[in-house]
Each structure stands twice: as C-alpha cells, then as structure tokens.
N, C-alpha and C positions, 0 to 999 in steps of 0.2 A: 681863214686862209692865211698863208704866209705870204709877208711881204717883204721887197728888199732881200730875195732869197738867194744868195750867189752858190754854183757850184762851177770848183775849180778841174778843169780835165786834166784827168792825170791822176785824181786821187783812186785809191780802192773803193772796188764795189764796197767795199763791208763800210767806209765812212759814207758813204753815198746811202746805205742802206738806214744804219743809225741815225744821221741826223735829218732823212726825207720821210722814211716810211716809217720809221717805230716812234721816234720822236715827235713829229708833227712842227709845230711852234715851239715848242720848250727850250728855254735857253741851255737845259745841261741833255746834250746826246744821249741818245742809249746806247749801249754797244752789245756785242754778242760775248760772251765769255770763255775764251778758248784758253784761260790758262790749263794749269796741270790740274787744280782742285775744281774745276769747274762743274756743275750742277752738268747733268747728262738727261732725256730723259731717256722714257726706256725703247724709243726709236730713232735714238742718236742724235737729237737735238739738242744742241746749248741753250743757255738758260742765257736770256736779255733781260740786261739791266740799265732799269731807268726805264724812259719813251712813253708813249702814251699810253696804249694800250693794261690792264692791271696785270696782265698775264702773259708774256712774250718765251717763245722757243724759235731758234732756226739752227739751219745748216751751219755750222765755220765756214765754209765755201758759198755763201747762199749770195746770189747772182742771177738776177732773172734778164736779163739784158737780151739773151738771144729769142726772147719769143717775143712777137708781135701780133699774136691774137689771145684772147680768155676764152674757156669754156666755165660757165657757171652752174654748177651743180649746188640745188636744196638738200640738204641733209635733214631736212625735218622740223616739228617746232613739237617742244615740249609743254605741257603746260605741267604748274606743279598739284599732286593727288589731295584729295581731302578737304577740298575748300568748302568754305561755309556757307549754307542753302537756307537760312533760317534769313530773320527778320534784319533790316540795312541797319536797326540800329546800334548792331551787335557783330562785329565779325568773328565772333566766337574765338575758339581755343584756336583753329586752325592761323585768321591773323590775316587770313586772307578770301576774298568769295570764289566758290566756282562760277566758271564758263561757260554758258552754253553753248551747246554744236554749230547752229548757226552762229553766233560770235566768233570762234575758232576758226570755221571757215573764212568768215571775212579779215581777220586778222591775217591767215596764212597767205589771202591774198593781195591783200595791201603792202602784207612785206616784202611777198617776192615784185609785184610793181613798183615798189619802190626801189630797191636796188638794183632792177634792171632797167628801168630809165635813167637813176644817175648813172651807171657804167655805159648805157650806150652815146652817154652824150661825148666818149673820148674821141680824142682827133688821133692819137698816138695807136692804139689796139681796135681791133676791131672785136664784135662777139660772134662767136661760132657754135656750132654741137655738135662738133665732131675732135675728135683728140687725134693730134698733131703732134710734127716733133718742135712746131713751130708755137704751140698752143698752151696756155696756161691754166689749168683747174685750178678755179675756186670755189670752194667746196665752203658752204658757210651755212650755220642751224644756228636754233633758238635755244636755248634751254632753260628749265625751271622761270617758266612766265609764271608771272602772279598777277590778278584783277585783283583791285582793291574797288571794284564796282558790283555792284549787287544785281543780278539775273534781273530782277523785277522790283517793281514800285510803284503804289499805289495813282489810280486816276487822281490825277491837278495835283500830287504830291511830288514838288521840286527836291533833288539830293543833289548836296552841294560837294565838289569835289577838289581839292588839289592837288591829290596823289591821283596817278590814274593804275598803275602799276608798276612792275619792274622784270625785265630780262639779260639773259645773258648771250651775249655774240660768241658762237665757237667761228673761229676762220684756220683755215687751211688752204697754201699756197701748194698747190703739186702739180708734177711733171703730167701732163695727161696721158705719155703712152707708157711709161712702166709707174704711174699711181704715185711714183717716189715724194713722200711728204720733204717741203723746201722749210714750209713756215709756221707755226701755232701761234694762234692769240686768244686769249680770252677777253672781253669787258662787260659787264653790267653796268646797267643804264637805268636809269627811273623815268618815268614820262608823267611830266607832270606841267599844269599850266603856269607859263610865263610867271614870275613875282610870284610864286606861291598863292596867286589867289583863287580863293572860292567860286566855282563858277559851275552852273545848272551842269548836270551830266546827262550824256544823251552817249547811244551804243556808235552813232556814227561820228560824236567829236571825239569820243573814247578812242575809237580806232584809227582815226587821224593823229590822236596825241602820240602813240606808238608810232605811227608811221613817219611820224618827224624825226622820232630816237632812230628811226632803218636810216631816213634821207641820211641824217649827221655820218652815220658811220659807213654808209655806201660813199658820198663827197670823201673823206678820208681815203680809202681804198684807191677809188678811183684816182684822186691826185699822187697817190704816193705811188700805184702802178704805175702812172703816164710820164713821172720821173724816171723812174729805176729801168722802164722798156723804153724810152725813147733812147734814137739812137746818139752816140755820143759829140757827133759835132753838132745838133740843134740842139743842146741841155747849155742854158750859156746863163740866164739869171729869170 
C-alpha cells in the first residue's frame, strides 16, 4: 500500500488516473498516450505507458468519478490444453501438468471468493447486480493457467514444491448500461511459496497459493477504484 500519498484537487482525472490506479507505488507515473502517433487499439483505446500492470489500454477521456456502485462480472477462467498426465518426475514436453475437474472447480471458486470479499470490504462503492447509470462493470477472467502440480502421487510419497503455477488477469472497466469498454489490463502472476522454498504440496495449500496472487490483485483494484470514485472534496492524503 501507499503511503504519504497526497492528491492535489484541481488536478485532471487523467494525473489522478496515472499515478493512483495504473501506477500503484511506483515512483515514475504511467500516463495514457494521446499524442498523434500513439498506439490505438482496435476499440479505441490508448496504449499506457509505464504503471503497474504489464499490459495497460484506456480511454483519453477515461474518468470514472461519476459512479459510486461496481457490478462485477467473471468472464471465465482458462486453463492452458496439453498438460502433462505422466509421472511428477517428468513434466514432459508440455512443461507443465494437467488439472483435474475437481481442482478447477475449487480454483474457480476461491478466486471468485477472493475478489469479491476484497471489493466488498470498500467504504467508497458499494457492489450491486444490476447495471446502472450509476454503476461500474468489472469484468475480470483468467487465462492460460498453468499447474506446475501433478494430479496424483504416490501413498507416504512427499512432492516438494516452489512453483505452484502461473496466470494471467484480463480486467475490464465498463459502463454497465451501454457495455462501453473505459479500461484494459493485462498481468501475469506466478504463485509461488514465500522465499522460493520447498515445501510438502497438498491440492488445498496449492489453491490458497493462487488465491493469494487473486487477494494481491483484487487490494489493487479495490484501492485504486475507492481513489478515482470517491468524491472529490473527501480524496485529501
């Protein structure tokens, strides 16, 4: 978390945007790119440079100030095809193991619990599920998960782990009543224990270790909304 973090009223949403929401901590801002040569994508967004996130696009105009509720919408979770089903001492050519169904399930729902307990814990937005003109969709999916954990292993046979896996954050800020996309980010994340150390693997520390990589990036969001939608005379440091 930031600390010592002053914002002066009176600056533009778009400095207010760069150095709360995309930047985080980081001493050099991000900014949106609105010169003449600037990177476009192909549904009108600028291309952000710098911040935290590896992957940033928004509006020129991009100001969420007037809504004071979120609607959060899953888009999904991918995992990635082909993983390796043979023996843990081998991840074979794929580099990475498959997931079984139950795994997947527990996965998809430790993540959606986790970023919907850190968003509910704002004082600033409230969460809704219904779309408003007052209302914010965020729209956030998984993609290309990978287990670096093997389905199965043998009885009293300890597998020692410090990778757990790795995923990617899609997020999307939009209007809830006409869908209009505001924001794109991408990041990939690795879940992995503390210090790189070695430690007994088991499906339920596995799926916690993930769920830690959700908490980090739901705190993110969450702080950087309850900046950008709170109203402007309580935003003071």
């Amino acid at each position: 978390m930031c600390s010592n973090f002053k914002i002066r009223l009176g600056r533009s949403i778009i400095f207010v945007v760069a150095v709360v929401f995309f930047s985080g901590c980081t001493t050099a801002p991000a900014t949106i790119d609105t010169s003449p040569g600037a990177e476009v994508s192909f549904d009108g967004l600028h291309k952000v440079k710098g911040g935290r996130m590896a992957e940033a696009w928004a509006r020129p105009d991009f100001d969420i100030s007037s809504f004071s509720k979120v609607m959060v919408q899953g888009a999904g979770v991918e995992f990635r095809p082909g993983g390796w089903r043979g023996s843990a001492r081998d991840l074979g050519p794929a580099g990475h193991y498959a997931v079984s169904d139950s795994t997947k399930v527990m996965f998809r729902q430790q993540m959606s619990q986790a970023f919907m307990a850190e968003l509910s814990k704002s004082e600033v937005f409230t969460i809704v599920t219904e779309p408003g003109p007052d209302v914010l969709l965020i729209r956030g999916s998984l993609i290309d998960v990978i287990s670096k954990v093997p389905q199965q292993q043998r009885i009293n046979s300890d597998i020692l782990l410090s990778e757990i896996g790795q995923a990617t954050l899609v997020l999307e800020l939009r209007d809830s009543v006409s869908d209009g996309i505001l924001y794109r980010a991408t990041d990939r994340q690795t879940a992995s224990r503390d210090g790189q150390a070695l430690t007994v693997s088991s499906t339920v520390t596995n799926v916690m270790e993930f769920r830690r990589v959700a908490e980090g990036w739901a705190i993110v969001i969450r702080e950087g909304l309850e900046r950008l939608m709170a109203p402007a005379e309580s935003v003071a440091e």
